[in-house]
C-alpha positions as a Markdown table, in Angstrom:
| # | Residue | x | y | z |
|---|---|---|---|---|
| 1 | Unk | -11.4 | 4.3 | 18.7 |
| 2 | Unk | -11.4 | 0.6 | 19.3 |
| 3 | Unk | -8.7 | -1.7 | 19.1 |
| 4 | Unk | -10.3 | -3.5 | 16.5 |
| 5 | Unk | -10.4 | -0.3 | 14.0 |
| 6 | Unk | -7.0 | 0.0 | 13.1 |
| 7 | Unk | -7.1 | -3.6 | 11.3 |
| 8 | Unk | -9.5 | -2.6 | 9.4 |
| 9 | Unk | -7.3 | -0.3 | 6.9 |
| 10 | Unk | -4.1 | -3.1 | 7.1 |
| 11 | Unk | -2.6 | -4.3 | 3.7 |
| 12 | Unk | -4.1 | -7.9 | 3.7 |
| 13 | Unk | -1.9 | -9.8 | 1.0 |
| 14 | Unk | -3.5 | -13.4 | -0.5 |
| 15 | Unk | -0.8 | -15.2 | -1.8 |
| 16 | Unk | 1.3 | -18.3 | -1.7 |
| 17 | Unk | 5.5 | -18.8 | -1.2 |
| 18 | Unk | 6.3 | -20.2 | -4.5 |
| 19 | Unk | 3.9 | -17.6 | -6.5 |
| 20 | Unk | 6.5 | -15.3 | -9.2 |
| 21 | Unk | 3.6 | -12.7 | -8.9 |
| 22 | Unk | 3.4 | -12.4 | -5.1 |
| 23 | Unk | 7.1 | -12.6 | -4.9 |
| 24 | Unk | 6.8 | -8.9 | -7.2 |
| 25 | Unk | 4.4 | -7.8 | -5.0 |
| 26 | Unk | 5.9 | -8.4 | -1.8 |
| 27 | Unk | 9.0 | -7.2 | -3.0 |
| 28 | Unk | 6.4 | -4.1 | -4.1 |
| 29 | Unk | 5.9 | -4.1 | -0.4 |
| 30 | Unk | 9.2 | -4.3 | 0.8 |
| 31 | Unk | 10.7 | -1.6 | -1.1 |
| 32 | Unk | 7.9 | 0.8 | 0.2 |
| 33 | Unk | 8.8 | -0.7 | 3.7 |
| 34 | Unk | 5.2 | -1.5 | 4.7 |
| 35 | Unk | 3.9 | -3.8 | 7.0 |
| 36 | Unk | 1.2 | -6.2 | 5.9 |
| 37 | Unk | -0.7 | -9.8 | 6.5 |
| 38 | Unk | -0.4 | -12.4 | 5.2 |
| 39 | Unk | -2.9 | -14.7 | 4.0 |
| 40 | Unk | -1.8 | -17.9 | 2.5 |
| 41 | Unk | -3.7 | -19.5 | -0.3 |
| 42 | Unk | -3.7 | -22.9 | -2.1 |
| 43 | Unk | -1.4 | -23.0 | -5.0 |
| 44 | Unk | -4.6 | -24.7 | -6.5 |
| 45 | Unk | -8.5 | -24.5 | -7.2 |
| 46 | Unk | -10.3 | -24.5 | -5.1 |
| 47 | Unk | -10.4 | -21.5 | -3.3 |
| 48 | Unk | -13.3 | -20.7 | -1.6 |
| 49 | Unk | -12.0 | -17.8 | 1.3 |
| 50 | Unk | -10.5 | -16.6 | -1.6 |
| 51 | Unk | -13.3 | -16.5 | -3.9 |
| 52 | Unk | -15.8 | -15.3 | -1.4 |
| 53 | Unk | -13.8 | -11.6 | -1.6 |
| 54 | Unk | -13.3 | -12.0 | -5.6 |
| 55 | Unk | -16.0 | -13.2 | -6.8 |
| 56 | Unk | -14.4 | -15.7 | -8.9 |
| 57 | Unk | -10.8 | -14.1 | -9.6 |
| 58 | Unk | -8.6 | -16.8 | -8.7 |
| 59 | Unk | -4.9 | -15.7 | -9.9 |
| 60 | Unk | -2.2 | -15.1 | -7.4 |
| 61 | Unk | -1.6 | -12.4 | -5.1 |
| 62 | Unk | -4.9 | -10.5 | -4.2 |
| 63 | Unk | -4.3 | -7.5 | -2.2 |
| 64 | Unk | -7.4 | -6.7 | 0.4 |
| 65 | Unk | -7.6 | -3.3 | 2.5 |
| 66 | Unk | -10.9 | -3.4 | 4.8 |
| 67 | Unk | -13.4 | -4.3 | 2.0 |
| 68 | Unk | -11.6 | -3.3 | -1.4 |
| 69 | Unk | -10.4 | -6.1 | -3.0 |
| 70 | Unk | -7.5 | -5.4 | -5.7 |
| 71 | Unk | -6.8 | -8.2 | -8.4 |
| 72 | Unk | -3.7 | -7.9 | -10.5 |
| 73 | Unk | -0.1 | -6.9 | -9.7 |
| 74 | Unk | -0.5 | -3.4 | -11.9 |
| 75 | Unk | -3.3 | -2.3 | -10.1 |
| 76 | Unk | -2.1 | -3.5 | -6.6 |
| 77 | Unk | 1.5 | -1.4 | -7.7 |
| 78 | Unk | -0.8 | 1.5 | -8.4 |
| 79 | Unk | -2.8 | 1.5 | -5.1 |
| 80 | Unk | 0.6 | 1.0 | -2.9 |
| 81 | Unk | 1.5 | 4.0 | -5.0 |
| 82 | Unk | -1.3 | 5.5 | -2.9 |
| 83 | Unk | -0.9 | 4.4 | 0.2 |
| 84 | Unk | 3.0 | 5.8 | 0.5 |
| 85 | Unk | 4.3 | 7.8 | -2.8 |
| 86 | Unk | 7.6 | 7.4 | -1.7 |
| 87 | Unk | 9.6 | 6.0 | -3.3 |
| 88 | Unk | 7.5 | 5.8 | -6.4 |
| 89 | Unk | 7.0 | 2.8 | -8.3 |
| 90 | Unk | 6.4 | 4.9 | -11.4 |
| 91 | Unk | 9.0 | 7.9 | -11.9 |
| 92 | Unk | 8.2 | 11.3 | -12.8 |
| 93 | Unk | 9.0 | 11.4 | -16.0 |
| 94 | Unk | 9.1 | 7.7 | -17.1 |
| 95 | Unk | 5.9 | 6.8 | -16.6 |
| 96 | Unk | 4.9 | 5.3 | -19.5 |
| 97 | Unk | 8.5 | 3.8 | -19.8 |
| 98 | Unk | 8.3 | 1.9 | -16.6 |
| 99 | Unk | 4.7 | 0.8 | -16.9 |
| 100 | Unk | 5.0 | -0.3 | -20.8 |
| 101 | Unk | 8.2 | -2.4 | -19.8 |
| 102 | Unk | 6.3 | -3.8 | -16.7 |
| 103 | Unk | 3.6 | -4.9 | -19.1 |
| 104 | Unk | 6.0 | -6.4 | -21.6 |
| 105 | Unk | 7.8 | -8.2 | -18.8 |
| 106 | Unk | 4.7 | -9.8 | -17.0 |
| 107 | Unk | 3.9 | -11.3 | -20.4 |
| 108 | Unk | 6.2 | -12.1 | -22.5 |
| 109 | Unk | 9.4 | -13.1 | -20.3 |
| 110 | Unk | 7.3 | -14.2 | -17.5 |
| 111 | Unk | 5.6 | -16.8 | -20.3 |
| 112 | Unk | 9.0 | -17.4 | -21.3 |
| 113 | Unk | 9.5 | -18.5 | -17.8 |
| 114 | Unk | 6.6 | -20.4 | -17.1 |
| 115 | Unk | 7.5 | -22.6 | -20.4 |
| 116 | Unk | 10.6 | -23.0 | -19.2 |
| 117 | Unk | 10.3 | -23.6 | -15.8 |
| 118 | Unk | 7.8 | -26.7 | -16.7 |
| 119 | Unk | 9.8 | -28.5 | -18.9 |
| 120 | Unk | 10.1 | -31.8 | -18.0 |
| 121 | Unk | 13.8 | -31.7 | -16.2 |
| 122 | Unk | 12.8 | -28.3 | -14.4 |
| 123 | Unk | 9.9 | -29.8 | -12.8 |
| 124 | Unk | 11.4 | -33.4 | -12.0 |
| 125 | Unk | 13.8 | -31.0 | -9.6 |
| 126 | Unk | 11.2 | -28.5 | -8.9 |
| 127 | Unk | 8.4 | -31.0 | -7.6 |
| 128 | Unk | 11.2 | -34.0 | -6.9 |
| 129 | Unk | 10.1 | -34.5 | -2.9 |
| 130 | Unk | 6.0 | -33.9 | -4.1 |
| 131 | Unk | 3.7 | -37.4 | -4.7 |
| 132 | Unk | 3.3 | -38.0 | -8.1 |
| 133 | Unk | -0.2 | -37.7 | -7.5 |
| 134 | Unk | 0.0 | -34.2 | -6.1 |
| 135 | Unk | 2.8 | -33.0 | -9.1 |
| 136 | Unk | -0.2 | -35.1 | -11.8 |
| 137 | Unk | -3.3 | -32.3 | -9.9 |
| 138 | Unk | -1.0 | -29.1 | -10.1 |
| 139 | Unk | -0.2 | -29.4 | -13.8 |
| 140 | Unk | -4.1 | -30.2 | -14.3 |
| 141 | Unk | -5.1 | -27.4 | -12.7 |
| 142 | Unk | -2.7 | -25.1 | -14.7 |
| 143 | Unk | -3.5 | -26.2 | -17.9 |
| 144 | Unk | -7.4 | -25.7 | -17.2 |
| 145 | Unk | -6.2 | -22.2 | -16.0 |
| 146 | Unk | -4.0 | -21.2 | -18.9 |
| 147 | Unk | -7.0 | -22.2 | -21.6 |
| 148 | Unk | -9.4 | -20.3 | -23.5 |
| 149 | Unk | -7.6 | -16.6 | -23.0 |
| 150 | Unk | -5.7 | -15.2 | -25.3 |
| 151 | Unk | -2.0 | -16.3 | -23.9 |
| 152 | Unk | -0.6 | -18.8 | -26.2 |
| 153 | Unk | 1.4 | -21.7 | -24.9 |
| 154 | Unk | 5.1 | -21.1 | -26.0 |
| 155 | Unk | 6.9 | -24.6 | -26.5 |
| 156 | Unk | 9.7 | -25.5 | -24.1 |
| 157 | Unk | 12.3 | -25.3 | -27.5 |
| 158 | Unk | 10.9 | -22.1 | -28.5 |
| 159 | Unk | 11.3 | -20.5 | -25.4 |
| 160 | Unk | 15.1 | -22.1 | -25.1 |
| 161 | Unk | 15.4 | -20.4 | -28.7 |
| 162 | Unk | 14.1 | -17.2 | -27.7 |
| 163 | Unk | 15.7 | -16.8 | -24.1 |
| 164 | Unk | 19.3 | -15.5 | -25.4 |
| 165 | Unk | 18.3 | -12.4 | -27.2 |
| 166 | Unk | 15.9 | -11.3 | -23.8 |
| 167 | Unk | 19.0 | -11.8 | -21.6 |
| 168 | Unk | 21.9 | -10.0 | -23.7 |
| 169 | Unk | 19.6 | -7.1 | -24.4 |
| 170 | Unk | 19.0 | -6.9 | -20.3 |
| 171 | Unk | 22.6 | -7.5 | -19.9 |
| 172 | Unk | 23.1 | -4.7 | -22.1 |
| 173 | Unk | 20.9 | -2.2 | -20.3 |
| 174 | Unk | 22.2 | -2.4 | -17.0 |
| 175 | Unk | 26.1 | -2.3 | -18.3 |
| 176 | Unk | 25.2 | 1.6 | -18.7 |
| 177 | Unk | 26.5 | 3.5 | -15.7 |
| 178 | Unk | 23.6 | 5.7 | -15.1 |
| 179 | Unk | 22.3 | 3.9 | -12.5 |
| 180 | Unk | 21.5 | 0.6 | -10.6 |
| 181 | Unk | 18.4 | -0.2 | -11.7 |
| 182 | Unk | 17.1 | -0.5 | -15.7 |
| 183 | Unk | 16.3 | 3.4 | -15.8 |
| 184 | Unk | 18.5 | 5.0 | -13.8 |
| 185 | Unk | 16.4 | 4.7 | -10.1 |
| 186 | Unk | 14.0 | 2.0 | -9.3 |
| 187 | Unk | 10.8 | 1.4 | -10.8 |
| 188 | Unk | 8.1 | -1.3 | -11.4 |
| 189 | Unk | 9.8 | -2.5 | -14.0 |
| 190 | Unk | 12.5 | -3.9 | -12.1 |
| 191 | Unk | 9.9 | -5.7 | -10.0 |
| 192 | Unk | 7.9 | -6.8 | -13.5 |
| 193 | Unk | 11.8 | -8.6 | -14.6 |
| 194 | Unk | 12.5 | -10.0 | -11.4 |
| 195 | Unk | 10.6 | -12.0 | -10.9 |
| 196 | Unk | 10.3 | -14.3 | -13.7 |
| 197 | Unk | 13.9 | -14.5 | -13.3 |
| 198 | Unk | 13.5 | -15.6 | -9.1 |
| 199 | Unk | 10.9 | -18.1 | -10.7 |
| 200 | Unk | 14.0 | -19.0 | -13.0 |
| 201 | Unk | 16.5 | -19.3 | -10.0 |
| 202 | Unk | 14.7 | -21.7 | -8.2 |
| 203 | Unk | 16.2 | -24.8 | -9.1 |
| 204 | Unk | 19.7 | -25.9 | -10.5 |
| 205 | Unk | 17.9 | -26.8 | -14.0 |
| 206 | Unk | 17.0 | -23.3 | -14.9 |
| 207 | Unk | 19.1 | -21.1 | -12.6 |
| 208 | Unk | 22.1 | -20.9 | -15.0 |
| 209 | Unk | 19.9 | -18.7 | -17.8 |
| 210 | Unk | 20.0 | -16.4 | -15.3 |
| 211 | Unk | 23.6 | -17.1 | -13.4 |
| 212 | Unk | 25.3 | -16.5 | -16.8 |
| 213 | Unk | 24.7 | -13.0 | -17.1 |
| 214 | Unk | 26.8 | -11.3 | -14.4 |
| 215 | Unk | 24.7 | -7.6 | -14.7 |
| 216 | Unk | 21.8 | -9.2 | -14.5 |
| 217 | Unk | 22.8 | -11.3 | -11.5 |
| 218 | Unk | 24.3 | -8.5 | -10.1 |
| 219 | Unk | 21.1 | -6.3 | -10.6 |
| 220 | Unk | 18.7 | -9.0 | -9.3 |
| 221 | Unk | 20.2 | -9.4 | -6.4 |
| 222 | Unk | 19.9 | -5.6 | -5.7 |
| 223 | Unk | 15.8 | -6.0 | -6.8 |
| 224 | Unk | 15.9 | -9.0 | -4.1 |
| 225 | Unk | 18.1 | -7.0 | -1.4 |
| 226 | Unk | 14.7 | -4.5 | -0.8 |
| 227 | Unk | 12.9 | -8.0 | 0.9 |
| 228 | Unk | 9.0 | -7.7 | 1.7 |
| 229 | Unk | 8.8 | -5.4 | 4.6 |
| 230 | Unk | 6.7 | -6.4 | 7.7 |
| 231 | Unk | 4.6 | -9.2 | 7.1 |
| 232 | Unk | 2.4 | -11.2 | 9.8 |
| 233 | Unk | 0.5 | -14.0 | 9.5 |
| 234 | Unk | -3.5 | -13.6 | 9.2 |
| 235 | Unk | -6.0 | -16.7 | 8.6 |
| 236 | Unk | -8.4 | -16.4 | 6.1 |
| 237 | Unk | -10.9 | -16.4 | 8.1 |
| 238 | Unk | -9.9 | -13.1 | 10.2 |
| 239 | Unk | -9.7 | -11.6 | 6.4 |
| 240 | Unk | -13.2 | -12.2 | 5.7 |
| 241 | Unk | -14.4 | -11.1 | 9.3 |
| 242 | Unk | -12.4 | -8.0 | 8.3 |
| 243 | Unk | -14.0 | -7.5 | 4.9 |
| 244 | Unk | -17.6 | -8.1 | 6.7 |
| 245 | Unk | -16.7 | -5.7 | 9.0 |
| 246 | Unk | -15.9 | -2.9 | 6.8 |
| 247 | Unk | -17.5 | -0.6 | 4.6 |
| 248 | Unk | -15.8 | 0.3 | 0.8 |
| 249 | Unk | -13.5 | 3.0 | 0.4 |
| 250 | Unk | -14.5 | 6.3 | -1.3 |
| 251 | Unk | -14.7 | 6.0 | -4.9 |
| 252 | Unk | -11.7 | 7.9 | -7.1 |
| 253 | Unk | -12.4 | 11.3 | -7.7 |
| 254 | Unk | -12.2 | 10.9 | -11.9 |
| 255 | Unk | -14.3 | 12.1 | -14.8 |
| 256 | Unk | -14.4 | 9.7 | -17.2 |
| 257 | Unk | -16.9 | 8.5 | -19.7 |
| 258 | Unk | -16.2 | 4.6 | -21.1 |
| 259 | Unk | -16.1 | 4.3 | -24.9 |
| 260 | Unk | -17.9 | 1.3 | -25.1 |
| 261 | Unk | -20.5 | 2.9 | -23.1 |
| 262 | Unk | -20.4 | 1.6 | -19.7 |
| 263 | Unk | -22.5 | 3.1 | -17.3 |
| 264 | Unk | -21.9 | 3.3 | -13.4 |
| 265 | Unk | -24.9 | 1.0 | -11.7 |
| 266 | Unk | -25.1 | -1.6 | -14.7 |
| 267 | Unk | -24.6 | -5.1 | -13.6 |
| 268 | Unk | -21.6 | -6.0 | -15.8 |
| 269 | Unk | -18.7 | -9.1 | -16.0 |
| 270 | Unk | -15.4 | -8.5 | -15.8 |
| 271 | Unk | -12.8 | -11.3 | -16.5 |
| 272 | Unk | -8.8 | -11.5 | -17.5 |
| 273 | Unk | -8.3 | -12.1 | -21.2 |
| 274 | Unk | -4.7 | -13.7 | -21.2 |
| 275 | Unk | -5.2 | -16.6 | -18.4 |
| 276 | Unk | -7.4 | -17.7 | -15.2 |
| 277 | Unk | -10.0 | -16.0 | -17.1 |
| 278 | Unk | -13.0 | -16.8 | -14.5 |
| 279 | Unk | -15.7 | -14.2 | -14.4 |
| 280 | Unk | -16.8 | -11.9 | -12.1 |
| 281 | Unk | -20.1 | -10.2 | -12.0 |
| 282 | Unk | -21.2 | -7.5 | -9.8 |
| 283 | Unk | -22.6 | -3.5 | -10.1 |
| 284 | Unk | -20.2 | -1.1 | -12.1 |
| 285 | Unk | -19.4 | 1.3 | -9.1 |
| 286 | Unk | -16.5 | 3.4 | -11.1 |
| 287 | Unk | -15.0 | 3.1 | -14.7 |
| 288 | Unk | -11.8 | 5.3 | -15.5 |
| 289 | Unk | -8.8 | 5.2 | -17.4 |
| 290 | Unk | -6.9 | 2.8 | -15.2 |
| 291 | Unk | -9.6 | 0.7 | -13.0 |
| 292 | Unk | -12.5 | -0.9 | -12.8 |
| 293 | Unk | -14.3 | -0.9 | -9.3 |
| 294 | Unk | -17.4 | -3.8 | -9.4 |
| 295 | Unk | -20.0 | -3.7 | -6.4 |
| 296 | Unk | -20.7 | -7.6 | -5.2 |
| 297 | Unk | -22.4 | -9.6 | -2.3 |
| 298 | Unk | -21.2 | -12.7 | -0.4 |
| 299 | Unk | -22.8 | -14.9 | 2.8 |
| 300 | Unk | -19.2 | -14.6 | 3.8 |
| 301 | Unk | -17.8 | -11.4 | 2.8 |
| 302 | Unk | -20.7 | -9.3 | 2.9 |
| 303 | Unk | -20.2 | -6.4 | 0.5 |
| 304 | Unk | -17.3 | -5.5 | -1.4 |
| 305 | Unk | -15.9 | -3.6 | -3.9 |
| 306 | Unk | -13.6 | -5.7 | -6.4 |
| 307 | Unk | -11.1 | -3.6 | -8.0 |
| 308 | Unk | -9.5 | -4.4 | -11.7 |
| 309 | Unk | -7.4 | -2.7 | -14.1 |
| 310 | Unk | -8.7 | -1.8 | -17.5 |
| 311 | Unk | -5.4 | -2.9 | -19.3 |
| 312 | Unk | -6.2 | -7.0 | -19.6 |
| 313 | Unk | -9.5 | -7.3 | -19.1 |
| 314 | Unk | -12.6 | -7.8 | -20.5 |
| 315 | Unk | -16.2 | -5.8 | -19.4 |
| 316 | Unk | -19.7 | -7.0 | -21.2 |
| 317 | Unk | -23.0 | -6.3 | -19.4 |
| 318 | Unk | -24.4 | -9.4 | -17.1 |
């Protein structure tokens, strides 16, 4: 074996600091207690070492392992599943529970917490010590990535109006004293609410919709407490070297036929419907109940297998 093989299965993790979405994953990471790179990524478009493994998927984190390249948090939660079962991030039992109330969280209160976190006093703190130049091409670039999908923009006011009766339910649930977490033992749902609420706790403007509930400050800080493992850095361009390097993982082992009639081999599109909704085309490798697996070619890349899940996106033929 050469001393170059073992990089090529490592947990390669595309993300940047202040991201709510990496911050669930590496906590993901760190509750598993893996080690794992770390590839930093503009906040911002463009994103071309990025895009070279996607295809055109340009939301934050992106988890790589040799030449599979998982988009989205739920699928990446599934495939850590994979690489260490224990402790699971979806409880026998409560499956559905946890992964319905993950779902629910990422959305809705994490849209809660966007709107609120860009209201105007948030973000004079939040990007105070930032050129107004720089501030003026972040909140350009996020309004072209939250148009034309289906997530609606929920008004500052609304979202104020709304916040209460999300946080005394919370509150609520973790008064019960079966457990420290929101169903008794940890699961990705407590990952899926955290971390709009560390998005909410990052500066003095919105940290007291969090602060004011004592549970839920109690509980976060136990979500928090697991940290994000092992991390080292790796540059971009060692990622893509490793992608290049690499041939795909074994397709899952799963009979399933798609009920729109999606054939393995077909050069499709797949895209998010909510947000960052950029296409990506490639060859249908795999279509079953959870994922999508899409076949693609790049000069930089070389070829590699883009994973998606099937809940929040879209598939038409190419």
């Amino acid at each position: 074996m050469s001393a170059a093989e073992p990089s090529m299965s490592e947990l390669i993790l595309h993300h940047y600091p202040t991201s709510p979405f990496a911050e669930k994953t590496r906590l993901l990471l760190g509750f598993k207690g893996l080690s794992w790179r770390s590839v930093k990524v503009s906040p911002v478009m463009p994103k071309p070492d990025l895009t070279a493994l996607t295809g055109g998927y340009r939301k934050t984190p992106v988890l790589q392992i040799g030449a599979d390249i998982y988009c989205d948090t739920a699928l990446i939660a599934r495939r850590l599943d994979q690489e260490k079962a224990l402790p699971a991030f979806f409880p026998e039992g409560q499956e559905m529970i946890a992964a319905t109330f993950a779902a629910w969280a990422d959305s809705v209160v994490f849209q809660h917490a966007v709107s609120l976190v860009f209201q105007p006093e948030s973000i004079a703190v939040r990007f105070g010590n930032l050129p107004q130049e720089a501030i003026k091409a972040f909140l350009a670039d996020r309004a072209g990535f939250f148009s034309g999908g289906s997530a609606t923009k929920l008004t500052a006011g609304q979202a104020r109006h709304q916040w209460p009766t999300i946080m005394v339910r919370l509150e609520q649930q973790l008064q019960r004293e079966e457990g420290d977490y929101l169903f008794g033992e940890p699961s990705i749902a407590d990952f899926a609410m955290a971390h709009p609420l560390w998005f909410l706790k990052a500066t003095p403007v919105t940290a007291p919709l969090v602060d004011n509930y004592p549970a839920v400050s109690a509980w976060l800080a136990r979500v928090l407490g697991f940290g994000h493992g092992a991390p080292s850095e790796m540059t971009s361009e060692e990622a893509l070297a490793i992608a290049r390097n690499t041939t795909p993982a074994a397709l899952p082992d799963e009979q399933f036929i798609d009920p729109n009639g999606f054939e393995v081999g077909q050069q499709v599109v797949i895209a998010a419907t909510d947000y960052g909704i950029d296409p990506v085309a490639g060859e249908l490798m795999f279509a079953g109940s959870e994922e999508l697996i899409v076949r693609r070619e790049d000069e930089r890349g070389g070829w590699v297998h883009v994973h998606f899940p099937r809940l929040g996106f879209r598939i038409e033929t190419h």
